[in-house]
mmCIF file of the N, C-alpha and C atoms, coordinates in Angstrom:
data_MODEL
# 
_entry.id   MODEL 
# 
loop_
_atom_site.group_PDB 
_atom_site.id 
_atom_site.type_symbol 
_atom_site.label_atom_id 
_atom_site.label_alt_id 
_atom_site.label_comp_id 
_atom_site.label_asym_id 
_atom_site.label_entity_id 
_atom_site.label_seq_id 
_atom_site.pdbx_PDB_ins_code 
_atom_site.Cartn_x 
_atom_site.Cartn_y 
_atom_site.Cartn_z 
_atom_site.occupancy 
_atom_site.B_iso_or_equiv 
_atom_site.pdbx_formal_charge 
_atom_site.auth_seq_id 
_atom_site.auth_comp_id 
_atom_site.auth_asym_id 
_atom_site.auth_atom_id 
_atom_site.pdbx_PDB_model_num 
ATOM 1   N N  . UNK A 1 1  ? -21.841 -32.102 -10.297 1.00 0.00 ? 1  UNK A N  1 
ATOM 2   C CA . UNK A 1 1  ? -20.749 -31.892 -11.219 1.00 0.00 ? 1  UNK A CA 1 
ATOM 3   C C  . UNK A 1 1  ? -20.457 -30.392 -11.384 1.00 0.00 ? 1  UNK A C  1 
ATOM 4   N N  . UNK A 1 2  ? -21.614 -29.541 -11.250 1.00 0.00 ? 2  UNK A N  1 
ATOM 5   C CA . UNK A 1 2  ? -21.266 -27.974 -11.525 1.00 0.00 ? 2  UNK A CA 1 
ATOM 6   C C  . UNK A 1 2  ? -20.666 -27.404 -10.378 1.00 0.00 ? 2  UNK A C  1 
ATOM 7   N N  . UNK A 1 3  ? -20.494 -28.361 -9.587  1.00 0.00 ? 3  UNK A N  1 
ATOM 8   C CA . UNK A 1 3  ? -20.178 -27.898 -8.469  1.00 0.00 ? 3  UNK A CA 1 
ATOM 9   C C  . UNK A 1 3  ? -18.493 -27.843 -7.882  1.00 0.00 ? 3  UNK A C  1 
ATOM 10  N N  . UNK A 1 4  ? -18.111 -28.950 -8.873  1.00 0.00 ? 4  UNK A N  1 
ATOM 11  C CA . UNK A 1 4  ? -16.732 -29.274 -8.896  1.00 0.00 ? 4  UNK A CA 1 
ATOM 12  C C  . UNK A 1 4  ? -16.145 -28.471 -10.016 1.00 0.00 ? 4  UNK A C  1 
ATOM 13  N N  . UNK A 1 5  ? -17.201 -27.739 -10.712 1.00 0.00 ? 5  UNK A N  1 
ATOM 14  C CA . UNK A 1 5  ? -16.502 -27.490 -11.467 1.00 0.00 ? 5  UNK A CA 1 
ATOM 15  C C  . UNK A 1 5  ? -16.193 -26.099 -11.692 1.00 0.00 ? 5  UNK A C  1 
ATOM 16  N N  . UNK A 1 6  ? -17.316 -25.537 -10.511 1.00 0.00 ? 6  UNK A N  1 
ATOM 17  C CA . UNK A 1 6  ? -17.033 -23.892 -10.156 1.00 0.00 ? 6  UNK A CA 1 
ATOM 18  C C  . UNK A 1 6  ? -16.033 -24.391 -8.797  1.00 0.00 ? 6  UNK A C  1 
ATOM 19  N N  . UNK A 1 7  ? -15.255 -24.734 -8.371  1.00 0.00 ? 7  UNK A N  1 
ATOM 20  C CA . UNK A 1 7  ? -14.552 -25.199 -7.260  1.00 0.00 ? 7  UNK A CA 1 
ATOM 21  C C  . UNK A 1 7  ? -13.062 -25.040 -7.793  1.00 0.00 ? 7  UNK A C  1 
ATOM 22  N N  . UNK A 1 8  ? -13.230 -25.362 -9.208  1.00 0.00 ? 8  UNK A N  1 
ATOM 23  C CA . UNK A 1 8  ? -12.232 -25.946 -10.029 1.00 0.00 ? 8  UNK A CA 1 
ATOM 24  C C  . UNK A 1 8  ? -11.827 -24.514 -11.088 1.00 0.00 ? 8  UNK A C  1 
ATOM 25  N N  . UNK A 1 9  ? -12.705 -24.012 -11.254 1.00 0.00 ? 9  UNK A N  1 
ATOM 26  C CA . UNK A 1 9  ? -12.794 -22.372 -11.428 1.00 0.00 ? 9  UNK A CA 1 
ATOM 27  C C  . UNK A 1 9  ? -12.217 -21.848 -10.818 1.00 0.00 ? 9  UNK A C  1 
ATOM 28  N N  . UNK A 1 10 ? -12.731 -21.466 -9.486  1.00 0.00 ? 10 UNK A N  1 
ATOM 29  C CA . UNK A 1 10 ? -12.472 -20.668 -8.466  1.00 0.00 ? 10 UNK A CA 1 
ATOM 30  C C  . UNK A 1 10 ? -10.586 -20.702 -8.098  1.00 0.00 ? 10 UNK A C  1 
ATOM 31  N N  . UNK A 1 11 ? -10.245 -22.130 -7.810  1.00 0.00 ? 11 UNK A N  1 
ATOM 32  C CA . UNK A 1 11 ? -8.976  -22.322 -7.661  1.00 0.00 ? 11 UNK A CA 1 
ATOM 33  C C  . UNK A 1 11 ? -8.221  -21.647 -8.903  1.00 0.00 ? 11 UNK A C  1 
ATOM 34  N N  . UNK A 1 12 ? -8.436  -22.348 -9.809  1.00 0.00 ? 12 UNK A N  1 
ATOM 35  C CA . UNK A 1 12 ? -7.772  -21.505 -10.891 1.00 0.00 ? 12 UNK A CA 1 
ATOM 36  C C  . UNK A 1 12 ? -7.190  -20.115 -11.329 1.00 0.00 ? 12 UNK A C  1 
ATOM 37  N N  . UNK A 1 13 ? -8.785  -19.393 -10.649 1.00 0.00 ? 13 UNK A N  1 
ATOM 38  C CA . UNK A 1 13 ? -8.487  -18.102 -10.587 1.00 0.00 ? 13 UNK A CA 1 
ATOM 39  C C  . UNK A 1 13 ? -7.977  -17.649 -9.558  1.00 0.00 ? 13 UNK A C  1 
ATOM 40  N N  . UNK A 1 14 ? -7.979  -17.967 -8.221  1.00 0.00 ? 14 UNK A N  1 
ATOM 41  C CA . UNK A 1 14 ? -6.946  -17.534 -7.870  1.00 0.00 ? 14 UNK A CA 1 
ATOM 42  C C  . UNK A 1 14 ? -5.507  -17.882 -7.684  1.00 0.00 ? 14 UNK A C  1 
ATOM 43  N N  . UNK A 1 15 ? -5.480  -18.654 -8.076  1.00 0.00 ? 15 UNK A N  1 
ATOM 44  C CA . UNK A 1 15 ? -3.702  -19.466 -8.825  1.00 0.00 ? 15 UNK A CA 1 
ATOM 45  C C  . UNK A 1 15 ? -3.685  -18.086 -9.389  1.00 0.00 ? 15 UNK A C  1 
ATOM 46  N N  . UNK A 1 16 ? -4.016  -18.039 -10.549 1.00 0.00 ? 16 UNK A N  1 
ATOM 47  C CA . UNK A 1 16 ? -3.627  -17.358 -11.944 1.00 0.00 ? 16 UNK A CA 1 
ATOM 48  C C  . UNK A 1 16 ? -3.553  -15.938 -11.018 1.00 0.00 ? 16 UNK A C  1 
ATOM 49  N N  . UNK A 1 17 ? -4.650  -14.991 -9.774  1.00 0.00 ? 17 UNK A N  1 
ATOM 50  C CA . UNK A 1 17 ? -4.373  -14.034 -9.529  1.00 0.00 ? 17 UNK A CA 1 
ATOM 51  C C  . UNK A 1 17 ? -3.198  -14.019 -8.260  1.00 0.00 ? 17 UNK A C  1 
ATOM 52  N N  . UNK A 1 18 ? -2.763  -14.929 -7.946  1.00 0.00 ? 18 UNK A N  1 
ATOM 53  C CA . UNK A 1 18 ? -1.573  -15.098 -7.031  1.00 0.00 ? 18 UNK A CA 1 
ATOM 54  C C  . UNK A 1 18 ? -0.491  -14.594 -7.908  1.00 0.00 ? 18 UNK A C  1 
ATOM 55  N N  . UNK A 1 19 ? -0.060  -15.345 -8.968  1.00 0.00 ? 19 UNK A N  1 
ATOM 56  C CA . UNK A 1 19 ? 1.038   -15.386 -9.570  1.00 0.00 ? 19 UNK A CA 1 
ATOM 57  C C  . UNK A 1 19 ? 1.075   -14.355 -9.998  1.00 0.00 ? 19 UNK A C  1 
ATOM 58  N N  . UNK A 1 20 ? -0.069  -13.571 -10.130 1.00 0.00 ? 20 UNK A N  1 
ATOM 59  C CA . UNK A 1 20 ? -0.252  -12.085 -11.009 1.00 0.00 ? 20 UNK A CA 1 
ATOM 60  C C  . UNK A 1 20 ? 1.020   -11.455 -10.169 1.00 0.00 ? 20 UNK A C  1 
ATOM 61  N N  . UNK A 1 21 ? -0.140  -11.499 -8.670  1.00 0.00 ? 21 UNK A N  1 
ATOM 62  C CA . UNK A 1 21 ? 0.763   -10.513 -7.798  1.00 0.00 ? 21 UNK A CA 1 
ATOM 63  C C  . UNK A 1 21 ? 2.487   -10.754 -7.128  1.00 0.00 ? 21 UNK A C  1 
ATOM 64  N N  . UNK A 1 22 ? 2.810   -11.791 -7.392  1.00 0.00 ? 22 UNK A N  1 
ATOM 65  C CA . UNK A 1 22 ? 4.028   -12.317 -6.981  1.00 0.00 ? 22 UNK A CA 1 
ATOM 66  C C  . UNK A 1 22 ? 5.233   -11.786 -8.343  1.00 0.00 ? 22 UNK A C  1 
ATOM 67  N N  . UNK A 1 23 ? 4.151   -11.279 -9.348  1.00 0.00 ? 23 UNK A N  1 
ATOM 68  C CA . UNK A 1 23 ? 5.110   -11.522 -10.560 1.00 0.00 ? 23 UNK A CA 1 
ATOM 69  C C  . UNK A 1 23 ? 5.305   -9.632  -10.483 1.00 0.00 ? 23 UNK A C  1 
ATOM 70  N N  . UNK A 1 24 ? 4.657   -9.161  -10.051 1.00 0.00 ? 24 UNK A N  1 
ATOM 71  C CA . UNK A 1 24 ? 3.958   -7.310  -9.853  1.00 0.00 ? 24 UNK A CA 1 
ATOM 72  C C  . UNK A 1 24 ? 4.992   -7.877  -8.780  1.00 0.00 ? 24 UNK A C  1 
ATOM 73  N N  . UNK A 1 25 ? 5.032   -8.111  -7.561  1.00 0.00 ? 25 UNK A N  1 
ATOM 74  C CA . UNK A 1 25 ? 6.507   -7.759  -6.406  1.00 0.00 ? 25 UNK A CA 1 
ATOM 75  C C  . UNK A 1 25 ? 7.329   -7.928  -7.095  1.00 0.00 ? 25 UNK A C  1 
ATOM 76  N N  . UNK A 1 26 ? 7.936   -9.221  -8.015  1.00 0.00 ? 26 UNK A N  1 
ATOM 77  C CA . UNK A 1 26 ? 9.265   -9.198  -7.978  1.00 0.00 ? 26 UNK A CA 1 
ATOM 78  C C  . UNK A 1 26 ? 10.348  -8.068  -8.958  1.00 0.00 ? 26 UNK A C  1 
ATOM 79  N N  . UNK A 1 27 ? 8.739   -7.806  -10.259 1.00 0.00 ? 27 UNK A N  1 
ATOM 80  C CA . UNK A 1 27 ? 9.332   -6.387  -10.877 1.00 0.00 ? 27 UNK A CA 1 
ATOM 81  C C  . UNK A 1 27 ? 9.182   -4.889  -9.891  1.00 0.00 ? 27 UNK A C  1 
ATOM 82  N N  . UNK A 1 28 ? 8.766   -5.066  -9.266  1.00 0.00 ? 28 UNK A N  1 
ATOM 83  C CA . UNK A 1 28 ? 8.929   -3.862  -8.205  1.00 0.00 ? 28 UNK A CA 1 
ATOM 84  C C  . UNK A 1 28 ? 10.148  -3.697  -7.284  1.00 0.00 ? 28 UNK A C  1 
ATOM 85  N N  . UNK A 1 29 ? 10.187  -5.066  -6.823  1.00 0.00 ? 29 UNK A N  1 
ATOM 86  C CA . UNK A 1 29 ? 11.677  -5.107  -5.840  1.00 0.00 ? 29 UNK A CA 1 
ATOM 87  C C  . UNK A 1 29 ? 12.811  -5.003  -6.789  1.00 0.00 ? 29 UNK A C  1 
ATOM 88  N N  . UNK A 1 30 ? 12.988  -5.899  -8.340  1.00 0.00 ? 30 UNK A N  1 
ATOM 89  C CA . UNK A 1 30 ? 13.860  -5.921  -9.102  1.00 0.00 ? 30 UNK A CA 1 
ATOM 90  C C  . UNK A 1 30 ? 14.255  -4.945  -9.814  1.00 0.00 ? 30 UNK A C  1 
ATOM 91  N N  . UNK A 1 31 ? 13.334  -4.209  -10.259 1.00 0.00 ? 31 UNK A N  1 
ATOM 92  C CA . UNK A 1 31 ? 13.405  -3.537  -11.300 1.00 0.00 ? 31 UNK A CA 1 
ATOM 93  C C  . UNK A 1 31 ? 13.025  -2.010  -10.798 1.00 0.00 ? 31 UNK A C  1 
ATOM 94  N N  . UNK A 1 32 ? 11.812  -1.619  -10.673 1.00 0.00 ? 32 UNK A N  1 
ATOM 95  C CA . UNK A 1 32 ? 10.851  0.072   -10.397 1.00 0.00 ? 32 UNK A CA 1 
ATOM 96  C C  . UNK A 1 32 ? 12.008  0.360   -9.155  1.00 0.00 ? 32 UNK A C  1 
ATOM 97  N N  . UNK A 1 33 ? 11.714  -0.265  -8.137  1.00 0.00 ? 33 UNK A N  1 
ATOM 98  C CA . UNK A 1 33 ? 12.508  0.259   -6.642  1.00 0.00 ? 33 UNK A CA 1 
ATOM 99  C C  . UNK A 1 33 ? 13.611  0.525   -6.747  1.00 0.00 ? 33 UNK A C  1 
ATOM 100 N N  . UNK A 1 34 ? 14.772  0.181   -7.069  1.00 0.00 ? 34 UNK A N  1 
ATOM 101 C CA . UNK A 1 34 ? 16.045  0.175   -7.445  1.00 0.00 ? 34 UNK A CA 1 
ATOM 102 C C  . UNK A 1 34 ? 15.933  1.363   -8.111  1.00 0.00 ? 34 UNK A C  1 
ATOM 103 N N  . UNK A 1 35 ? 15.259  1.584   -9.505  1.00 0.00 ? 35 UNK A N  1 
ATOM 104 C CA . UNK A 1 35 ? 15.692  2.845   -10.041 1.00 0.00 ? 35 UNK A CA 1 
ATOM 105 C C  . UNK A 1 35 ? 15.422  4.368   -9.466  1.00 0.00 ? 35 UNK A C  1 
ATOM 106 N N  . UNK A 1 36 ? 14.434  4.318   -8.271  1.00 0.00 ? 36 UNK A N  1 
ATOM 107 C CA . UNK A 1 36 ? 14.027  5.542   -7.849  1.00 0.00 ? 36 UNK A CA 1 
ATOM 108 C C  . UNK A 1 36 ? 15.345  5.531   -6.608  1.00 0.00 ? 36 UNK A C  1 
ATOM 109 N N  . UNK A 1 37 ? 16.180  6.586   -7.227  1.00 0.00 ? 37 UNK A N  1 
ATOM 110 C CA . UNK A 1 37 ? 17.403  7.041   -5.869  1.00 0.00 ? 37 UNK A CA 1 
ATOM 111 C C  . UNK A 1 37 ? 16.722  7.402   -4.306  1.00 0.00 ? 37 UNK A C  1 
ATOM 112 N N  . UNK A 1 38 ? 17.920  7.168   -3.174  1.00 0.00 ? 38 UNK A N  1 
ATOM 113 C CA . UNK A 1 38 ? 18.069  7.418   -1.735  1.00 0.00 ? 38 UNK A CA 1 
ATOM 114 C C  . UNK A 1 38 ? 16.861  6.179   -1.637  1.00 0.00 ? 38 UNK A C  1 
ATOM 115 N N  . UNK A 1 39 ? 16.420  5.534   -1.930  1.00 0.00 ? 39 UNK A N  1 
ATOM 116 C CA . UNK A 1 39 ? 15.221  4.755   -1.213  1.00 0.00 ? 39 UNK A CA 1 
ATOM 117 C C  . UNK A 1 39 ? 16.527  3.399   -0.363  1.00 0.00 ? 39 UNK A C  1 
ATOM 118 N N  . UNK A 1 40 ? 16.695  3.294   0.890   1.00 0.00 ? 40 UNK A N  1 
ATOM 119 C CA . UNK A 1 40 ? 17.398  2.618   1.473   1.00 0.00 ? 40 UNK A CA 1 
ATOM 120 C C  . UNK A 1 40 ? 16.576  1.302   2.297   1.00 0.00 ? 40 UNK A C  1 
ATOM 121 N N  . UNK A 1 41 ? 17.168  0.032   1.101   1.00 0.00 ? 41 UNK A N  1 
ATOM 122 C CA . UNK A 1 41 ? 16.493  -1.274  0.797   1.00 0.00 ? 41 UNK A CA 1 
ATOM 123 C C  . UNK A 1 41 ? 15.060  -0.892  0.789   1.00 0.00 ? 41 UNK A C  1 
ATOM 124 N N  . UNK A 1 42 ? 14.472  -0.959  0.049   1.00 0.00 ? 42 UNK A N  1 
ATOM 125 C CA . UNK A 1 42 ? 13.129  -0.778  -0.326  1.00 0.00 ? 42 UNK A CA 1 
ATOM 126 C C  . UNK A 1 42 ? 12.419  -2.013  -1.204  1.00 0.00 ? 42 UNK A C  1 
ATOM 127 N N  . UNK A 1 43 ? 11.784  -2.518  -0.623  1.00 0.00 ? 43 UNK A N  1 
ATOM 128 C CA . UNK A 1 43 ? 10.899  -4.117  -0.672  1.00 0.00 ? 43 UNK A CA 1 
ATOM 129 C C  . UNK A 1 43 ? 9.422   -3.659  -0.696  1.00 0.00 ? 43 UNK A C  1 
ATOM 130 N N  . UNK A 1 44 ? 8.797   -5.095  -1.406  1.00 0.00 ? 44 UNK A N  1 
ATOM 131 C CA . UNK A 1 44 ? 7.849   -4.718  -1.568  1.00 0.00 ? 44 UNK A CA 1 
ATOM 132 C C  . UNK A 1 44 ? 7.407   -6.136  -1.207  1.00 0.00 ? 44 UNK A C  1 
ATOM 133 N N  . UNK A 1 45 ? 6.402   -6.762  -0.122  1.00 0.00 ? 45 UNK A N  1 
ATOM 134 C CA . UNK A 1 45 ? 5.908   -8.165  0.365   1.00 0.00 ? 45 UNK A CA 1 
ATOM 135 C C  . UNK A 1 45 ? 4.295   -8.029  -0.046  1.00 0.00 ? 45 UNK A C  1 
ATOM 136 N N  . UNK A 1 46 ? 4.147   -9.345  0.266   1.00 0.00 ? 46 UNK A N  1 
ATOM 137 C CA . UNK A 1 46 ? 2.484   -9.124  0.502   1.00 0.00 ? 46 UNK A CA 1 
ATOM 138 C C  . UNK A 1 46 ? 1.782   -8.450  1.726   1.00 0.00 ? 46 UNK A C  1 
ATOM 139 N N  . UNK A 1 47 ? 2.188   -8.512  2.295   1.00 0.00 ? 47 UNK A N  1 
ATOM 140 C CA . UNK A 1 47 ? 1.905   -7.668  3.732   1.00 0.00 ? 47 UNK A CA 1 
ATOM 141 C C  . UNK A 1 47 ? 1.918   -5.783  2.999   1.00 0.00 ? 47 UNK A C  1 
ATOM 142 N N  . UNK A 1 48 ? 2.196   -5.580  1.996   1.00 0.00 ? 48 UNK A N  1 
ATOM 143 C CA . UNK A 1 48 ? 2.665   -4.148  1.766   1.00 0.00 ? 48 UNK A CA 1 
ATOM 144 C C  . UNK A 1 48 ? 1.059   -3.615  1.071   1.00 0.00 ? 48 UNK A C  1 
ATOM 145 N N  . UNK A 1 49 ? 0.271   -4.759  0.143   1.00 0.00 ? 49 UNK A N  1 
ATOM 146 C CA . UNK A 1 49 ? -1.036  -4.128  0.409   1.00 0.00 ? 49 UNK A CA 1 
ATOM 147 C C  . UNK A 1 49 ? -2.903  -5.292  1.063   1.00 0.00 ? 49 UNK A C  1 
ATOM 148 N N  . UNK A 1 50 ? -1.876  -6.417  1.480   1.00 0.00 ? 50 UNK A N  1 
ATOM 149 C CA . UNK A 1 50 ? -2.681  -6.788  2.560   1.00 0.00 ? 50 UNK A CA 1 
ATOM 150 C C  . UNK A 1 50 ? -3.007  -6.772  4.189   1.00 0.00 ? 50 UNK A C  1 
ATOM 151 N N  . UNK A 1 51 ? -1.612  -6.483  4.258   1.00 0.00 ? 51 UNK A N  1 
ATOM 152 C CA . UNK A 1 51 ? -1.789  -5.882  5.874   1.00 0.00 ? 51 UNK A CA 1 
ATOM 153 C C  . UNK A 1 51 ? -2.263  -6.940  7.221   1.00 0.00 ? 51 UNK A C  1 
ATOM 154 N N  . UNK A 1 52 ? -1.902  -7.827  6.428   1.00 0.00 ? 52 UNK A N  1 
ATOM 155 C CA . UNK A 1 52 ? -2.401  -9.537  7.331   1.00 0.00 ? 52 UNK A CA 1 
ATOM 156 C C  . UNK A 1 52 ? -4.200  -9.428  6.832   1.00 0.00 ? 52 UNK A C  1 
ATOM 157 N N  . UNK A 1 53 ? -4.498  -9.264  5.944   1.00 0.00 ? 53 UNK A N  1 
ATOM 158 C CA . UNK A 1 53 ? -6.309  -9.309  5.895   1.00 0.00 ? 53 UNK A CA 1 
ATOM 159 C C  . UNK A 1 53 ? -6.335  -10.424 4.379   1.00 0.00 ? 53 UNK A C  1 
ATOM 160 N N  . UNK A 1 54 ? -6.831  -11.216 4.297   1.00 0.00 ? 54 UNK A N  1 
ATOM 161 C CA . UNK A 1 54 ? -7.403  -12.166 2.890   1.00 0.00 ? 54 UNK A CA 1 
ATOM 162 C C  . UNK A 1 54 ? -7.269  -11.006 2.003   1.00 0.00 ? 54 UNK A C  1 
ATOM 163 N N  . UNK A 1 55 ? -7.916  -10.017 1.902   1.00 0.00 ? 55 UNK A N  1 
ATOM 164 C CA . UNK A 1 55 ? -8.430  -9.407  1.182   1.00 0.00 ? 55 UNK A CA 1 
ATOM 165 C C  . UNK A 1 55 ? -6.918  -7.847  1.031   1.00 0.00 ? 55 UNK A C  1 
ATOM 166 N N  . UNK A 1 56 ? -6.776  -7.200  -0.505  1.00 0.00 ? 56 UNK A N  1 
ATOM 167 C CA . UNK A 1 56 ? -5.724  -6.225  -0.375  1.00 0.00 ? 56 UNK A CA 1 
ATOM 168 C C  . UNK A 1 56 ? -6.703  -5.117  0.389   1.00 0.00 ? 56 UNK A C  1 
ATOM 169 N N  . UNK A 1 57 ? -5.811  -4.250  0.707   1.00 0.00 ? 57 UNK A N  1 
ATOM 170 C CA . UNK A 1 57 ? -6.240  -2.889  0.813   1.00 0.00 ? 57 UNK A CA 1 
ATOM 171 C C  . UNK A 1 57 ? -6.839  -2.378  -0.659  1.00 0.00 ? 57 UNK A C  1 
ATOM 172 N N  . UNK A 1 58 ? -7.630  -1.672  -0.523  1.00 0.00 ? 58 UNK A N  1 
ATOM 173 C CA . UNK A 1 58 ? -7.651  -0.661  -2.116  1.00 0.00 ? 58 UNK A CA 1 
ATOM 174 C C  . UNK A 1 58 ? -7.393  0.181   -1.856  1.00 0.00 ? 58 UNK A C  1 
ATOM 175 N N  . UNK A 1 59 ? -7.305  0.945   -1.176  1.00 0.00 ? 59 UNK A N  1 
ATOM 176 C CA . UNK A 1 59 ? -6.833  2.603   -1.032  1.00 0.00 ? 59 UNK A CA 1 
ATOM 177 C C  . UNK A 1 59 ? -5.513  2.501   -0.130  1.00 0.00 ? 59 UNK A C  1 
ATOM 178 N N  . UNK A 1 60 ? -4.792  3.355   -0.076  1.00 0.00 ? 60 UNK A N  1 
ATOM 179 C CA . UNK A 1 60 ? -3.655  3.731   0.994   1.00 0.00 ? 60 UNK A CA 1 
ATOM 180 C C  . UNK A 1 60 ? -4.448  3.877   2.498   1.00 0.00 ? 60 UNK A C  1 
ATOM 181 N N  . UNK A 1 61 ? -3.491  3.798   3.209   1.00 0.00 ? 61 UNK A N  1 
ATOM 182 C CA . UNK A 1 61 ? -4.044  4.182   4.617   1.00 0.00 ? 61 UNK A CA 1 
ATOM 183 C C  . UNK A 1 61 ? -3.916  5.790   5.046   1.00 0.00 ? 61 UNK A C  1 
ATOM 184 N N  . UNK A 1 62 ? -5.517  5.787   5.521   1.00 0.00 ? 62 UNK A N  1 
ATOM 185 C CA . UNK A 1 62 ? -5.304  7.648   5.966   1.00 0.00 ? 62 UNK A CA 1 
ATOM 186 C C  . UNK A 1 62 ? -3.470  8.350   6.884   1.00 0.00 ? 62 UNK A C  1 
ATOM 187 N N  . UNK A 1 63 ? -3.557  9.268   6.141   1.00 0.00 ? 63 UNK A N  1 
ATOM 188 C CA . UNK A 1 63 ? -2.294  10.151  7.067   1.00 0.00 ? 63 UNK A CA 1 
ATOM 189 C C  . UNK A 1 63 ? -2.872  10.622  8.011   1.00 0.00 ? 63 UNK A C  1 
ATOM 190 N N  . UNK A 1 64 ? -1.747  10.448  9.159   1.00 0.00 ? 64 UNK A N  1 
ATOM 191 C CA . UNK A 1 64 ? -2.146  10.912  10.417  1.00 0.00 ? 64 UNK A CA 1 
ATOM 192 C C  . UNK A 1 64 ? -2.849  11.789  10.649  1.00 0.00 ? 64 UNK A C  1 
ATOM 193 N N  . UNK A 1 65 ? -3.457  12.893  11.330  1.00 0.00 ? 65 UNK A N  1 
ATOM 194 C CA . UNK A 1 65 ? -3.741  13.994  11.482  1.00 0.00 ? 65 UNK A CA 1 
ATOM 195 C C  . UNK A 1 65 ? -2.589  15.100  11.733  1.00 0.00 ? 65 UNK A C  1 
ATOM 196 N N  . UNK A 1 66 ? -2.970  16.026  11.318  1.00 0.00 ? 66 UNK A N  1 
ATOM 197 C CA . UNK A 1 66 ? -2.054  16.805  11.632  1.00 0.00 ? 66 UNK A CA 1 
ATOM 198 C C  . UNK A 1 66 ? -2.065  17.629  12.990  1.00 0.00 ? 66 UNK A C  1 
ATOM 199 N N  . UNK A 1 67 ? -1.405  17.768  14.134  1.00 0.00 ? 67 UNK A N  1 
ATOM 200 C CA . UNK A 1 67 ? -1.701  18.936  14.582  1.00 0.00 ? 67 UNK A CA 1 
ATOM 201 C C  . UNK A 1 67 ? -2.229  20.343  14.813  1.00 0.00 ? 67 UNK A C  1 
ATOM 202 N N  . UNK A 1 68 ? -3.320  20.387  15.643  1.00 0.00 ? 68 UNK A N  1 
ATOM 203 C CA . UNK A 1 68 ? -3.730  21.683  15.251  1.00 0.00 ? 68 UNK A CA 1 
ATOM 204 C C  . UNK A 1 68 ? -3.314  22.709  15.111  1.00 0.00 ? 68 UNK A C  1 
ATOM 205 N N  . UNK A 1 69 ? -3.251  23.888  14.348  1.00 0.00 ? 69 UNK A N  1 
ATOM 206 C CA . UNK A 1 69 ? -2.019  25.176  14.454  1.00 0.00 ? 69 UNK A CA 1 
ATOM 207 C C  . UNK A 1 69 ? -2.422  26.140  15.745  1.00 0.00 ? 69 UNK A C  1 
ATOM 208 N N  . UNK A 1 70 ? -1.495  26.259  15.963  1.00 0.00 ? 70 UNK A N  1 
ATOM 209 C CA . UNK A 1 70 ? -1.517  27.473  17.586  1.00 0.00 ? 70 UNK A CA 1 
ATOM 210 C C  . UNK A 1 70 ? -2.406  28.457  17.324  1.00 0.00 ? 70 UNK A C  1 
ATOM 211 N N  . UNK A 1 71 ? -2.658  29.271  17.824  1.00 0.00 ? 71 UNK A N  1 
ATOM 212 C CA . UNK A 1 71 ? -3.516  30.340  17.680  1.00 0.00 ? 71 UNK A CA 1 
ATOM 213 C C  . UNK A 1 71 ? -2.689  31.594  17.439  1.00 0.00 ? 71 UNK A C  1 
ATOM 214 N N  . UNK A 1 72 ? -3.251  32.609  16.299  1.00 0.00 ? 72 UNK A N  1 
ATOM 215 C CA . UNK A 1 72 ? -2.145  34.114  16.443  1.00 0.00 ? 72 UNK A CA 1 
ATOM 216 C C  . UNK A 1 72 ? -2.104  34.428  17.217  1.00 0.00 ? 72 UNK A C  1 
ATOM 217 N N  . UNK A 1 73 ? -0.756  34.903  17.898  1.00 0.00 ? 73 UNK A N  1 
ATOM 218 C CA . UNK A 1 73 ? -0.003  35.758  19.058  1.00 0.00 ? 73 UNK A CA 1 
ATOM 219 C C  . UNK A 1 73 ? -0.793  37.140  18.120  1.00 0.00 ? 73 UNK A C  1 
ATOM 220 N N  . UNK A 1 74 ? -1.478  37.853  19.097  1.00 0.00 ? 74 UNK A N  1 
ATOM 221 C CA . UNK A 1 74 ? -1.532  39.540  18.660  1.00 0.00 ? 74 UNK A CA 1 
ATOM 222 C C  . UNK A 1 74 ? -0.267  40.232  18.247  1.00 0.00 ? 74 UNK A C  1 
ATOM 223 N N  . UNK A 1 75 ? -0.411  41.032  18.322  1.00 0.00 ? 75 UNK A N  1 
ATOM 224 C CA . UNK A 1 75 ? 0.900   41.889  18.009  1.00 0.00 ? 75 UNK A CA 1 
ATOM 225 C C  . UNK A 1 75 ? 0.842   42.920  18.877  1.00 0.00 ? 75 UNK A C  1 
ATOM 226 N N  . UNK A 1 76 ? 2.284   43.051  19.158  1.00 0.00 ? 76 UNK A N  1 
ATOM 227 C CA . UNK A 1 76 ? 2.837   43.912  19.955  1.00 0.00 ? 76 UNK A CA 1 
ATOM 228 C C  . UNK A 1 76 ? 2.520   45.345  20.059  1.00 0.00 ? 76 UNK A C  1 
ATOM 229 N N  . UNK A 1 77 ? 1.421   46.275  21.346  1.00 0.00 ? 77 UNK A N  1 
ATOM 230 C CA . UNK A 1 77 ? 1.214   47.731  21.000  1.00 0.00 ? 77 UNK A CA 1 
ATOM 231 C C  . UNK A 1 77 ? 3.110   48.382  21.119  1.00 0.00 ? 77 UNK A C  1 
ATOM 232 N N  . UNK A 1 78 ? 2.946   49.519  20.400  1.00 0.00 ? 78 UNK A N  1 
ATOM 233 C CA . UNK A 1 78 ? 4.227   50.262  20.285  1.00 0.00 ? 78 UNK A CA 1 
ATOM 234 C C  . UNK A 1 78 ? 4.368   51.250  20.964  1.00 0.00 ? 78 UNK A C  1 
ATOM 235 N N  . UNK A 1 79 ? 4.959   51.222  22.070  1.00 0.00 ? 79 UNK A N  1 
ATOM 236 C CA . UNK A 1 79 ? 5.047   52.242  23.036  1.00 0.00 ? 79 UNK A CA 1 
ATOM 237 C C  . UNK A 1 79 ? 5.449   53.768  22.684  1.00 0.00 ? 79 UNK A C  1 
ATOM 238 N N  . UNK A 1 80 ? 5.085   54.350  22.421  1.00 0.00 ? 80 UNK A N  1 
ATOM 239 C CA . UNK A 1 80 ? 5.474   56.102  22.249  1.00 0.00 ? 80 UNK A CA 1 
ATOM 240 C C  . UNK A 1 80 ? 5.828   56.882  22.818  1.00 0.00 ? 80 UNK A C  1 
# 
């Protein structure tokens, strides 16, 4: 019986944390996104912090690297 009934738990909670996040997109697409200007169609899916994985991301994904910077050119001797 405890068994059906952490089963019965479990579903629950994640019902209740589904809807969380479905209810967090649609004020984001409806409401937050819209008010920040130049953003051209700007959506927000589940894919935006699961990334196809069960599980969200918690952090952002690293930025690229940057290029390494060139090396100083010396400077020019001045002929006299």
């Amino acid at each position: 019986m405890a068994h059906l009934y952490n089963a019965q738990y479990k579903l629950a909670r994640a019902t209740r944390c589904f809807e969380l996040q479905v209810q967090l997109a649609d004020r984001l697409n409806e409401k937050d996104l819209p008010a920040i200007g130049g953003l051209i169609d700007p959506k927000v899916t589940c894919y935006t912090c699961h990334r196809g994985s069960k599980k969200p991301a918690t952090k952002p994904p690293e930025a690229p690297a940057a290029a390494p910077a060139a090396p100083p050119t010396p400077p020019k001797a001045e002929r006299g």
